[in-house]
C-alpha positions in Angstrom: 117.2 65.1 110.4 119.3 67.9 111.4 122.1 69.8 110.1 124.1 73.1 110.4 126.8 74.5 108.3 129.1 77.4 108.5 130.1 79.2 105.4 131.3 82.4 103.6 128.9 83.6 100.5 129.6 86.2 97.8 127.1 87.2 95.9 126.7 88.8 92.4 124.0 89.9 90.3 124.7 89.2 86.1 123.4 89.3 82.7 121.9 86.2 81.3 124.4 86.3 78.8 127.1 86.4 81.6 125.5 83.5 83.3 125.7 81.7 79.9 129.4 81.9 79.8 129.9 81.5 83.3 128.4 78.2 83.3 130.3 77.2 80.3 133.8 78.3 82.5 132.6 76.0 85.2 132.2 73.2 83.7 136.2 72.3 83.9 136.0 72.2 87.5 132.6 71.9 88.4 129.2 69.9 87.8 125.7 69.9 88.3 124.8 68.2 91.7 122.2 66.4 92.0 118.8 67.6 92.6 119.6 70.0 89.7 120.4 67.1 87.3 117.0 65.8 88.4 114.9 69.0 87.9 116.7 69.7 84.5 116.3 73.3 82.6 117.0 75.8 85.0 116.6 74.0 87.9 114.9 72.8 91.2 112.0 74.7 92.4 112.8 76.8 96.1 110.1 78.4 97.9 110.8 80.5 101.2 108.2 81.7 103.7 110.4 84.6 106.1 109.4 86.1 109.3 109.7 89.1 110.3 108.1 91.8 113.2 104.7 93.8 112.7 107.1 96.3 112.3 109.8 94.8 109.7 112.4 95.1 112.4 114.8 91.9 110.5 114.4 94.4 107.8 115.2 97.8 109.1 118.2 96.0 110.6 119.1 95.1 107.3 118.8 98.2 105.8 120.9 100.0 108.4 123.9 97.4 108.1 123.6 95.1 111.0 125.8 92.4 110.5 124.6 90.3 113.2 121.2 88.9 112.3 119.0 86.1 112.7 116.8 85.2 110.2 113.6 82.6 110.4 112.1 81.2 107.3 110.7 77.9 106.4 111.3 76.1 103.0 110.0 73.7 100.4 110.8 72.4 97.4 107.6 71.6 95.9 105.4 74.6 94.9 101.8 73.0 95.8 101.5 71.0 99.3 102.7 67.5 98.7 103.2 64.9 101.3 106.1 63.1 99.8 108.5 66.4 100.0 110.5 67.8 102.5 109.9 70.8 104.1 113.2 72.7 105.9 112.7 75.0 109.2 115.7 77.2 108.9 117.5 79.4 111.1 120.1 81.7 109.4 122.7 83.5 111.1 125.3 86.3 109.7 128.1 87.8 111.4 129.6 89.8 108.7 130.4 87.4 105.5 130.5 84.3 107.9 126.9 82.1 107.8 125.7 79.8 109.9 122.3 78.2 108.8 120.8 75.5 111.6 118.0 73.5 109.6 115.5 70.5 110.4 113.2 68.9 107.9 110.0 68.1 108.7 107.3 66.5 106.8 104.1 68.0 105.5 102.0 67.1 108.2 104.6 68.7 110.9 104.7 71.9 109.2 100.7 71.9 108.4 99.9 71.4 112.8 102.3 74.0 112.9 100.9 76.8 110.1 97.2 76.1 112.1 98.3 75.4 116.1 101.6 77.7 116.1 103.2 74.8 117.7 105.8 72.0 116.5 104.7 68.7 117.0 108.1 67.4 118.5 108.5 69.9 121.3 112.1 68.4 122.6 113.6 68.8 119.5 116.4 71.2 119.9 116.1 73.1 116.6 112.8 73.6 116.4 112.8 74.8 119.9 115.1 77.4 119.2 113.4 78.9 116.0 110.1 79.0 118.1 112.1 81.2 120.8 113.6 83.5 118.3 109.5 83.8 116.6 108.1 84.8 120.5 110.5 86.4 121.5 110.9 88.8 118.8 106.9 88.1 118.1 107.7 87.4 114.6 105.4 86.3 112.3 105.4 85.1 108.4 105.6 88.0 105.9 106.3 86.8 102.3 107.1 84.1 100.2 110.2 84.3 97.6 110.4 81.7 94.8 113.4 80.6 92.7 114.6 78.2 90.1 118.0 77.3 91.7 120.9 75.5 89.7 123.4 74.3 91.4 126.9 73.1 91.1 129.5 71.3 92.9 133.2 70.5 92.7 133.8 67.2 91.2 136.3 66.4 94.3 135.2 66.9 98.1 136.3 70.7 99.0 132.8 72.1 100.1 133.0 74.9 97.1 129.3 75.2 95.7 128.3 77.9 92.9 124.3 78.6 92.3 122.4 80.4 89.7 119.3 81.8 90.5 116.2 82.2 87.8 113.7 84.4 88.0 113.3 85.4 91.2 109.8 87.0 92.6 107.7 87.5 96.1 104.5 87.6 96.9 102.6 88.6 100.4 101.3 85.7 102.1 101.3 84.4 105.5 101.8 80.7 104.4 103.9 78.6 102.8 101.4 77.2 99.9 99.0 80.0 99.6 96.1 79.5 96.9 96.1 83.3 95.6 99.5 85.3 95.3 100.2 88.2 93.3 104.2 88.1 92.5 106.4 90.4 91.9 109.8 89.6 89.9 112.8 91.6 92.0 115.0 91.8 88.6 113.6 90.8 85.8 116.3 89.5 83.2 119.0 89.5 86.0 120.8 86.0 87.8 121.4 85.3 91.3 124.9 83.9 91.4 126.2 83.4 94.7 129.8 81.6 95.4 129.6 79.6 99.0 132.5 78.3 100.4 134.3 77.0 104.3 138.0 78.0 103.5 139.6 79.7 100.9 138.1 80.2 97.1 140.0 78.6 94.6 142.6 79.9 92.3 140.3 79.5 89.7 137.6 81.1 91.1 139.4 84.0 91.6 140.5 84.2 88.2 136.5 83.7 87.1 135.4 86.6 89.1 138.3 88.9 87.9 137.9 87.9 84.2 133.8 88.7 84.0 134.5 91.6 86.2 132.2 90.6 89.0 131.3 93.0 92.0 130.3 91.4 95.0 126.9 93.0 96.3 124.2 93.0 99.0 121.4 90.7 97.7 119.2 90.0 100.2 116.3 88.0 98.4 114.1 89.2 101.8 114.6 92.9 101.7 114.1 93.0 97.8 110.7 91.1 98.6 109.6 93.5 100.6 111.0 96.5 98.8 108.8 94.8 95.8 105.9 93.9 97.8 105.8 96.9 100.1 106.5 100.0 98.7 105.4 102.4 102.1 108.7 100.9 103.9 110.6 103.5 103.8 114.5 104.3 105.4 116.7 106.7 106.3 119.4 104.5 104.2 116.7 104.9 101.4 115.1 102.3 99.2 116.4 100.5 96.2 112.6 100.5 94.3 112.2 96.7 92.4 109.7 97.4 89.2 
């Protein structure tokens, strides 16, 4: 299964209190889809493993304000290995606000010959192909893990507007996807992820939310704030926004 979606995303960090009556505004307009109405409370589980070079290139590109990137990571939804859940290989590409994101799921057994041979199974598949040219070429290997309760809403007629919450984000070092020891670190402790992702033009109302709750869009890179958290030698010219 394949996909690939083009997309602008704004991001804002809030209050939990803010996210309270956020989500109370959105419910006119918007509902819960439906992996969040199955997960209930605050949402489905996301765990991300991200390359990067043996000398955080991905991330000193960030840090300088590259706005053409590519980023590999590889995703599940289940936080111990379990062989009825999907597991997504993702490519993500920014150019400016504009994101592209390429994905494939695999299945556990794809992903586990992968983490132990460094080779996909299906060699002619397109996708998987390319992510594994981007990893040699750049000789990028997996850095950290970041972990998420995501909740997720969409509009209640087809427009491709989707507004998520995410609680309580952390990272951990780890060169796999379902490590058996991690140490975490939360990026902002008390503090929600809320990103708007849309293919046109943001509603009226939308607007009107952002204006009312006096929301600033900002840089929120869930990967550099993992390694800012994880890694406190990185250091940059730009300097270094420290996560405690």
């Amino acid at each position: 299964m394949k996909d690939a979606s083009v997309r602008f995303e704004m991001k804002y960090r809030i209050t939990y209190y803010e996210y309270l009556q956020i989500r109370n505004a959105l419910s006119i307009y918007m509902q819960k889809d439906k992996f969040t109405k199955r997960a209930g409370g605050k949402g489905y589980f996301v765990r991300s493993l991200y390359y990067d070079t043996l000398d955080y290139a991905s991330y000193h590109q960030k840090m300088a304000g590259d706005n053409e990137r590519v980023k590999l990571r590889i995703r599940t939804y289940s936080p111990t290995p379990d062989k009825d859940s999907p597991i997504r290989v993702e490519l993500k590409m920014r150019k400016r606000n504009l994101v592209i994101k390429k994905s494939r799921l695999i299945n556990f057994e794809e992903y586990e010959n992968f983490a132990n041979t460094g080779r996909w199974s299906d060699e002619n598949d397109l996708l998987l192909s390319e992510f594994e040219n981007h990893r040699l070429s750049k000789m990028s290997e997996p850095k950290l893990i970041i972990e998420y309760f995501r909740e997720c809403y969409e509009t209640k007629v087809p427009g491709g507007l989707r507004i998520t919450f995410d609680h309580e984000v952390k990272s951990a070092h780890s060169d796999e996807l379902f490590p058996e020891h991690s140490f975490y670190r939360p990026h902002y402790p008390g503090i929600v992820i809320m990103e708007i992702k849309f293919k046109d033009e943001v509603p009226a109302w939308v607007k009107k939310l952002v204006h009312t709750y006096g929301l600033r869009i900002i840089a929120n890179s869930k990967f550099t704030q993992g390694l800012q958290a994880c890694r406190h030698d990185l250091a940059h010219p730009g300097g270094i926004v420290t996560i405690r």
